[in-house]
ZALUM-568976 format. One line per 3 residues: number of its first residue (from 1); their letters; for each residue x, y, z of N, C-alpha, C. Coordinates in steps of 0.2 Angstrom, whole numbers, plus 5000, padded with zeros to 4 digits. Layout:
<sites>
NUM> A> X/Y/Z/X/Y/Z/X/Y/Z | ...
</sites>
This chain:
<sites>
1> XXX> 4832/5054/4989/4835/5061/4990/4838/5061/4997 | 4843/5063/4996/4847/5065/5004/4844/5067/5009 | 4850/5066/5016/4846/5071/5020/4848/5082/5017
4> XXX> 4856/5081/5013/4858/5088/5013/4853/5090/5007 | 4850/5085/5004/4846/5090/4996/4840/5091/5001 | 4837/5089/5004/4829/5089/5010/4830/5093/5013
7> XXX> 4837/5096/5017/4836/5101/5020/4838/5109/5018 | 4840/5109/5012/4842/5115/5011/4839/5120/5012 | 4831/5120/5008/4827/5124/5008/4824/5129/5015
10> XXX> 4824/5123/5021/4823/5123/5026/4827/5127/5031 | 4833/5126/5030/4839/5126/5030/4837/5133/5032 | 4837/5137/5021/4837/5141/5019/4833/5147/5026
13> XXX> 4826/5144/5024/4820/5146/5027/4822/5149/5035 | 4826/5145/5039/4829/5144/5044/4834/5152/5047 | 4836/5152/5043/4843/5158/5043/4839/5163/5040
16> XXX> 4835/5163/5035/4831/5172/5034/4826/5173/5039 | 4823/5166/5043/4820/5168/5048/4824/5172/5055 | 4830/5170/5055/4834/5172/5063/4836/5179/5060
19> XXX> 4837/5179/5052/4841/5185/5052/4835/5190/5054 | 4830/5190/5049/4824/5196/5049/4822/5197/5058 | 4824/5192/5063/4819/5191/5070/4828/5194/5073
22> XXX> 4832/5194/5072/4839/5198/5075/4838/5205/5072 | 4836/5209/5065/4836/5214/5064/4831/5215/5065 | 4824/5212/5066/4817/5216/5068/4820/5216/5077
25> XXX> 4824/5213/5080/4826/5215/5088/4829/5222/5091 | 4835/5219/5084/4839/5228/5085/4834/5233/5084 | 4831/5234/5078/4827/5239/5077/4821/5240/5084
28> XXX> 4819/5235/5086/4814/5239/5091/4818/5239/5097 | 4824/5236/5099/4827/5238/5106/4830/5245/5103 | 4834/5246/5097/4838/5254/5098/4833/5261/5093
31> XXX> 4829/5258/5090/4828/5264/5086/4820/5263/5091 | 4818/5261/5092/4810/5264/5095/4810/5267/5102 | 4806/5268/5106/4805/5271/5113/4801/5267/5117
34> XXX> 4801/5268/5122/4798/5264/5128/4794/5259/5131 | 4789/5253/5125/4788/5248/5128/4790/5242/5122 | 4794/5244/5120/4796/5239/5113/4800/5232/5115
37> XXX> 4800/5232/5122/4805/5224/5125/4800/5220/5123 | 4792/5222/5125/4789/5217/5124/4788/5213/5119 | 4787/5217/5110/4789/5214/5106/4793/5213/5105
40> XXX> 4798/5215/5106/4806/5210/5106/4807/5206/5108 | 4805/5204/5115/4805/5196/5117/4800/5192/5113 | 4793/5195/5111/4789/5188/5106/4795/5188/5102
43> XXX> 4798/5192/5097/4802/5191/5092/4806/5185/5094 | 4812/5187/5099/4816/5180/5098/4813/5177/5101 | 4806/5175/5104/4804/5170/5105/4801/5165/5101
46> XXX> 4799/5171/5095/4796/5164/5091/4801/5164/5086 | 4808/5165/5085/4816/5163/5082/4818/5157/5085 | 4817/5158/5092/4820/5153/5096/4817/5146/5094
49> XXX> 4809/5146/5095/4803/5142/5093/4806/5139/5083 | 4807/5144/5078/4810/5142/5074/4816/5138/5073 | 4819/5139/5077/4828/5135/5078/4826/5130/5082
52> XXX> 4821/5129/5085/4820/5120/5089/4817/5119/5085 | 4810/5120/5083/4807/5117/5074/4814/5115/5071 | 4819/5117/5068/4822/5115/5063/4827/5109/5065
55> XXX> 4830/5113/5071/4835/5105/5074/4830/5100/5075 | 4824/5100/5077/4823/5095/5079/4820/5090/5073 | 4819/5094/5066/4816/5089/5058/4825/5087/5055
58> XXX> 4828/5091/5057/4834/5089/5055/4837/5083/5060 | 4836/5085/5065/4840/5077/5070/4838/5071/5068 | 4829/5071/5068/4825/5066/5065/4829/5063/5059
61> XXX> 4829/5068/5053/4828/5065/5047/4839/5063/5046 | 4842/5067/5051/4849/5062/5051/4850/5057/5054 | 4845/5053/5060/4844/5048/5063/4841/5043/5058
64> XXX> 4835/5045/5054/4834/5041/5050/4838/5039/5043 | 4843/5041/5041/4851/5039/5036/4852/5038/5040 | 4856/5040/5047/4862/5036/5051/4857/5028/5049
67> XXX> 4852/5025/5052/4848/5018/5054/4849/5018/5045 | 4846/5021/5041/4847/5017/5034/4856/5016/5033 | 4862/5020/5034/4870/5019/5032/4870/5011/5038
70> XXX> 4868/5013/5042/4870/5006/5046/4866/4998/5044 | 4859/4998/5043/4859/4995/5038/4862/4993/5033 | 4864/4997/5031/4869/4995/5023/4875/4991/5025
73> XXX> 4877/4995/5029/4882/4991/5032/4884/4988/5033 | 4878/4984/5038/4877/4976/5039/4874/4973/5034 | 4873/4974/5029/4872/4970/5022/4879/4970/5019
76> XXX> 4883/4976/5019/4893/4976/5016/4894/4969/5020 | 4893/4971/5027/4897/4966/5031/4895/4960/5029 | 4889/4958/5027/4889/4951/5027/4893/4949/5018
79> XXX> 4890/4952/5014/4894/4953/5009/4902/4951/5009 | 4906/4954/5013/4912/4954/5013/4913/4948/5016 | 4909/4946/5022/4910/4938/5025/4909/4934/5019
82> XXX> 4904/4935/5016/4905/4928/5010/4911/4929/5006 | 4911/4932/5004/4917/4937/5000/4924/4931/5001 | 4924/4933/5009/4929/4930/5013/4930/4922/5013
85> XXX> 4924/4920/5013/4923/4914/5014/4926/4911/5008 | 4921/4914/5002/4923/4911/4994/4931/4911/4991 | 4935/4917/4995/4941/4917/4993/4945/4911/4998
88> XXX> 4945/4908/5001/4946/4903/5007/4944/4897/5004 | 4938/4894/5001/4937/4891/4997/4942/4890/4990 | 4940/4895/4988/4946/4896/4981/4952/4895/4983
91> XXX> 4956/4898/4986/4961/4896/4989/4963/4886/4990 | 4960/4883/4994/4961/4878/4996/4960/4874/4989 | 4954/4876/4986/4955/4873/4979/4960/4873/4973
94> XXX> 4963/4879/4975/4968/4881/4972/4973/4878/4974 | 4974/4878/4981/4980/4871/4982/4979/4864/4982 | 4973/4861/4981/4972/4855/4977/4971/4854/4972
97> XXX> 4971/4858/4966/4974/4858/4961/4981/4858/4959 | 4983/4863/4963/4990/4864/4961/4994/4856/4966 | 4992/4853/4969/4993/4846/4971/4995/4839/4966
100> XXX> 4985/4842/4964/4986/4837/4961/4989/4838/4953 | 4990/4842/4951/4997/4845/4944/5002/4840/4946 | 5006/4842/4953/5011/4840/4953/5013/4833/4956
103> XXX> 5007/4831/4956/5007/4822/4958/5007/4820/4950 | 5001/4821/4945/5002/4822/4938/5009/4824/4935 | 5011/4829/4937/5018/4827/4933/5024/4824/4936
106> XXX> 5024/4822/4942/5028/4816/4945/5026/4810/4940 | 5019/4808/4939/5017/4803/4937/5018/4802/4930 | 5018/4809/4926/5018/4808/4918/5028/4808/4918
109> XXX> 5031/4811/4923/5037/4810/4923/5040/4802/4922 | 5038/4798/4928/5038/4794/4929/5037/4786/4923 | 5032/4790/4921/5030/4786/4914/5034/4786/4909
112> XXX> 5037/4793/4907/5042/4796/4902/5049/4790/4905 | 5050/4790/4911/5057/4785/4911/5055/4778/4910 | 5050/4775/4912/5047/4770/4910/5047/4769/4903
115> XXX> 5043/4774/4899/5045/4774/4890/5053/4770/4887 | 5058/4777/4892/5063/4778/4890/5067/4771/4892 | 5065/4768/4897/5069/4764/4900/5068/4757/4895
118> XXX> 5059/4755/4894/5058/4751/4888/5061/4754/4880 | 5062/4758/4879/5064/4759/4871/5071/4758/4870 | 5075/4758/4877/5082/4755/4877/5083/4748/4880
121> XXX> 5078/4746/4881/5076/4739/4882/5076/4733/4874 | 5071/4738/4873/5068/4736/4866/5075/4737/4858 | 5078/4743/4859/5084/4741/4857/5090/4739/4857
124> XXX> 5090/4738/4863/5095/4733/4864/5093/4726/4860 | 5087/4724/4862/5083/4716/4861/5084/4715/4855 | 5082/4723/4850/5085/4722/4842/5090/4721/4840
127> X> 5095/4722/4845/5103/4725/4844/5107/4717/4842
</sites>
């Protein structure tokens, strides 16, 4: 599972908690009387304490993907280097073959005049 499917819910949990803890603030700074800061500061105090709680399960659980995409990585990387390697391989085998073709058809050329040289040899002789 992802880190964005893991955290949604939290996510979620995250923002209905800031929102309820900024309107339970409004409501006791402007609609109540005179000793309501108190509660208003635990309020955003324990929103604040909920917003470090999340960034900090969220940093965690994006440092631990970031370490698994970079491992992966360095498996692509190596991957690619064989990769590289094999086509480099191929290649060179590719030009000694294609070498040795064309030493083979100098050679069966060569034969072919040979043939043609003796068959007008050979009919002359009968001539």
């Amino acid at each position: 599972m992802s880190t964005a499917n893991r955290s949604k819910p939290l996510e979620t949990a995250a923002i209905v908690i800031g929102v309820l803890a900024i309107a339970a603030s409004a409501y006791f700074i402007f609609m109540t009387e005179g000793s309501a800061y108190r509660l208003t500061n635990w309020i955003i105090s324990l929103a604040f304490l909920v917003f470090v709680a999340y960034n900090f399960i969220n940093v965690r659980s994006l440092k631990g993907e970031v370490g698994e995409l970079s491992d992966r990585n360095a498996e692509v990387t190596q991957e690619l280097k064989g990769t590289k390697q094999s086509l480099v391989e191929a290649q060179a085998d590719l030009q000694t073959v294609k070498s040795d073709l064309i030493s083979a058809e100098e050679i069966a050329a060569a034969r072919e005049k040979e043939v043609e040289r003796l068959r007008k040899k050979l009919e002359s002789d009968e001539a």
